[in-house]
C-alpha positions in Angstrom: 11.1 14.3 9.4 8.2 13.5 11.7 4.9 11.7 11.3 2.0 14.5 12.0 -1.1 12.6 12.7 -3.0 9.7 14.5 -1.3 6.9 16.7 2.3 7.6 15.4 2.4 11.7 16.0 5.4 13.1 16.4 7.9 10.0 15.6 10.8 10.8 13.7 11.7 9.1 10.4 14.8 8.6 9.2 15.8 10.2 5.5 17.9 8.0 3.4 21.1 9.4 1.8 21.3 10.7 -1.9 18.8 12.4 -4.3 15.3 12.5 -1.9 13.0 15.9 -1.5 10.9 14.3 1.8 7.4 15.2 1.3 7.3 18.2 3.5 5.3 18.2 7.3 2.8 20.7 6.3 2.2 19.5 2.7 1.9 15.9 4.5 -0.3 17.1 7.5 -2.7 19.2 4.9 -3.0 16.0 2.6 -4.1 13.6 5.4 -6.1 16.2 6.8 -8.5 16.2 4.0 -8.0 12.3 3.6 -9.5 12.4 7.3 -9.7 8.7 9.2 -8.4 6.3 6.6 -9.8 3.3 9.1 -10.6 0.7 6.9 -9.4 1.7 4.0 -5.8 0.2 2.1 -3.0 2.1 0.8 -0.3 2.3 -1.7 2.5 4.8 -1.5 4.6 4.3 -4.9 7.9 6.3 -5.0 8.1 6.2 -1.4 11.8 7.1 -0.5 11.9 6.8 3.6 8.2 5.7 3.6 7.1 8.9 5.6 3.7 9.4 3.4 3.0 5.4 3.7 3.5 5.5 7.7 1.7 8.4 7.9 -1.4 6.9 6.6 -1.0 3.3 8.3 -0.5 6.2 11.8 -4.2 7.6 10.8 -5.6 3.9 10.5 -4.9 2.7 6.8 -4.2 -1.2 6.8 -3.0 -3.1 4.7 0.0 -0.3 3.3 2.9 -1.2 0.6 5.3 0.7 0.2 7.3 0.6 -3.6 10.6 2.2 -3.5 13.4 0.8 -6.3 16.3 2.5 -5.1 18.7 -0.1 -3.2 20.6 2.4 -1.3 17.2 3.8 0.0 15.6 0.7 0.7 17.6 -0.2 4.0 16.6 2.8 5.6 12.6 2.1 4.6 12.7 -1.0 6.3 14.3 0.3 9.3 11.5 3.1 9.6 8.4 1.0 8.8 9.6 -1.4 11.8 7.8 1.0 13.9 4.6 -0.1 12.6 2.9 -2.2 15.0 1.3 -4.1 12.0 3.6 -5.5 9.1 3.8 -3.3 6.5 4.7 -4.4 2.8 7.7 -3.3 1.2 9.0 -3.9 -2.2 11.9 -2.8 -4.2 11.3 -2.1 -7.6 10.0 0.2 -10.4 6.4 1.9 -9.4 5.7 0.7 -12.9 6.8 -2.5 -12.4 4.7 -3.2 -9.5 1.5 -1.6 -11.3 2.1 -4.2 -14.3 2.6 -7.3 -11.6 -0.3 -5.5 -8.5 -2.6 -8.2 -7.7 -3.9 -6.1 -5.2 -6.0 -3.2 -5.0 -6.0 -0.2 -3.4 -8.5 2.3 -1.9 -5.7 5.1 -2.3 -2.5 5.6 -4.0 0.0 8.1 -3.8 2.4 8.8 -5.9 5.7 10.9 -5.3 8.1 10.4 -8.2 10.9 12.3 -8.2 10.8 16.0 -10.1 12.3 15.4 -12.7 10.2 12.5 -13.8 8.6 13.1 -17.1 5.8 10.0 -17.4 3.4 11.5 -14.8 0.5 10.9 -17.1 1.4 7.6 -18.4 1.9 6.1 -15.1 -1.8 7.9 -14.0 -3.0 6.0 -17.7 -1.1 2.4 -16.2 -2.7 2.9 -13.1 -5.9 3.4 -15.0 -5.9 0.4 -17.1 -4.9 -1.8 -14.4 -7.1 -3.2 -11.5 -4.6 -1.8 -8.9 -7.0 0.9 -8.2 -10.5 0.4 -6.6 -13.9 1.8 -7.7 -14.0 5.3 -5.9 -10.9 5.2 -5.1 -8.4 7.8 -4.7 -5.0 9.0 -6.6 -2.7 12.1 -5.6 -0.3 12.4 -7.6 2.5 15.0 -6.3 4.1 17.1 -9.4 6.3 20.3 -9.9 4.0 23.4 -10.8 5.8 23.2 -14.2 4.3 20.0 -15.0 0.4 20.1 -16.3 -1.8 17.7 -15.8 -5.0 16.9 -17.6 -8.4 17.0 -15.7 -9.3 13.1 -17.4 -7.4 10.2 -17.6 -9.9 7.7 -18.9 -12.3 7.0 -15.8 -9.9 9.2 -13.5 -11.4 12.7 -13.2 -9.4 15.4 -11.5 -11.5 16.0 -8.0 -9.1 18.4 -6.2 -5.7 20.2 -6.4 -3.8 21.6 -3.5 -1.1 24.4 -4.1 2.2 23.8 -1.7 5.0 26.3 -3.3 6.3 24.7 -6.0 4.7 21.3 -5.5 1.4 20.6 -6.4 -1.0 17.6 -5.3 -3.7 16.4 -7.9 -6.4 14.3 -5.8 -8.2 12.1 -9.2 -11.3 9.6 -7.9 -12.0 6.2 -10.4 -15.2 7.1 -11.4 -17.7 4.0 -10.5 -19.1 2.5 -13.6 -22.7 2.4 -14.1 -23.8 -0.8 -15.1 
């Protein structure tokens, strides 16, 4: 795997042994392409496996990034990849929902990758809803199989964009701002 964009084009990432499906290079280049400059702007990549989708947004000038994988055997391998970040970047080994429930952070963007057989797609979209984890206006892509619906509301998410990749679809939901 290779990072497609900004300051870290072209660097290879290492993919950690067992059960992984890598975000692929042109599913990855076409999602931070419409993200455009992410200067500014923090990001959380839950799910994250090797970390590619994390590195390629601190590459195209997201800071701070965390990166939440759980699985142990994976987790050497993410921390030898994010060590070519010139910046630290956070990373934590646990459940994605786990770190929603504790995040005292938030976020201008999270991604989400879970594996495909995952079947809580919506209830972690609703978790990440309820929580603070997610900014006003900010943004959520959520990565599915084709098989798996999504709705076009999750309480102040609303469904902005989807983008087609074979079988994998990404859902781009925005946190509506509240009017006061």
């Amino acid at each position: 795997m290779r990072i497609t964009g900004g300051n870290l084009k072209n660097r290879q990432v290492e993919c950690p042994k067992g059960i992984i499906r890598p975000a692929m290079d042109r599913m990855r280049e076409s999602i931070f392409s419409i993200l455009g400059d992410l200067s500014g702007l923090s990001f959380l990549d839950l799910f994250t496996g090797s970390g590619v989708c994390g590195l390629e947004a601190y590459s195209r000038g997201a800071y701070p990034v965390y990166l939440v994988e759980k699985d142990a055997d994976k987790f050497p391998v993410l921390l030898k990849n994010v060590s070519m970040a010139a910046k630290k970047l956070e990373c934590k080994r646990m459940p994605a929902e786990t770190f929603i429930k504790r995040a005292k952070e938030s976020f201008d963007i999270i991604y989400l990758d879970p594996p495909f057989p995952y079947k809580f797609h919506i209830e972690l979209l609703e978790k990440i809803e309820e929580s603070k984890i997610l900014k006003e206006g900010g943004l959520v892509m959520m990565h599915r199989p084709s098989e798996k619906a999504m709705p076009k509301t999750i309480g102040s998410l609303t469904k902005r964009d989807e983008r087609i990749y074979g079988r994998s679809i990404v859902d781009f939901y925005r946190k509506e701002v509240l009017d006061l």
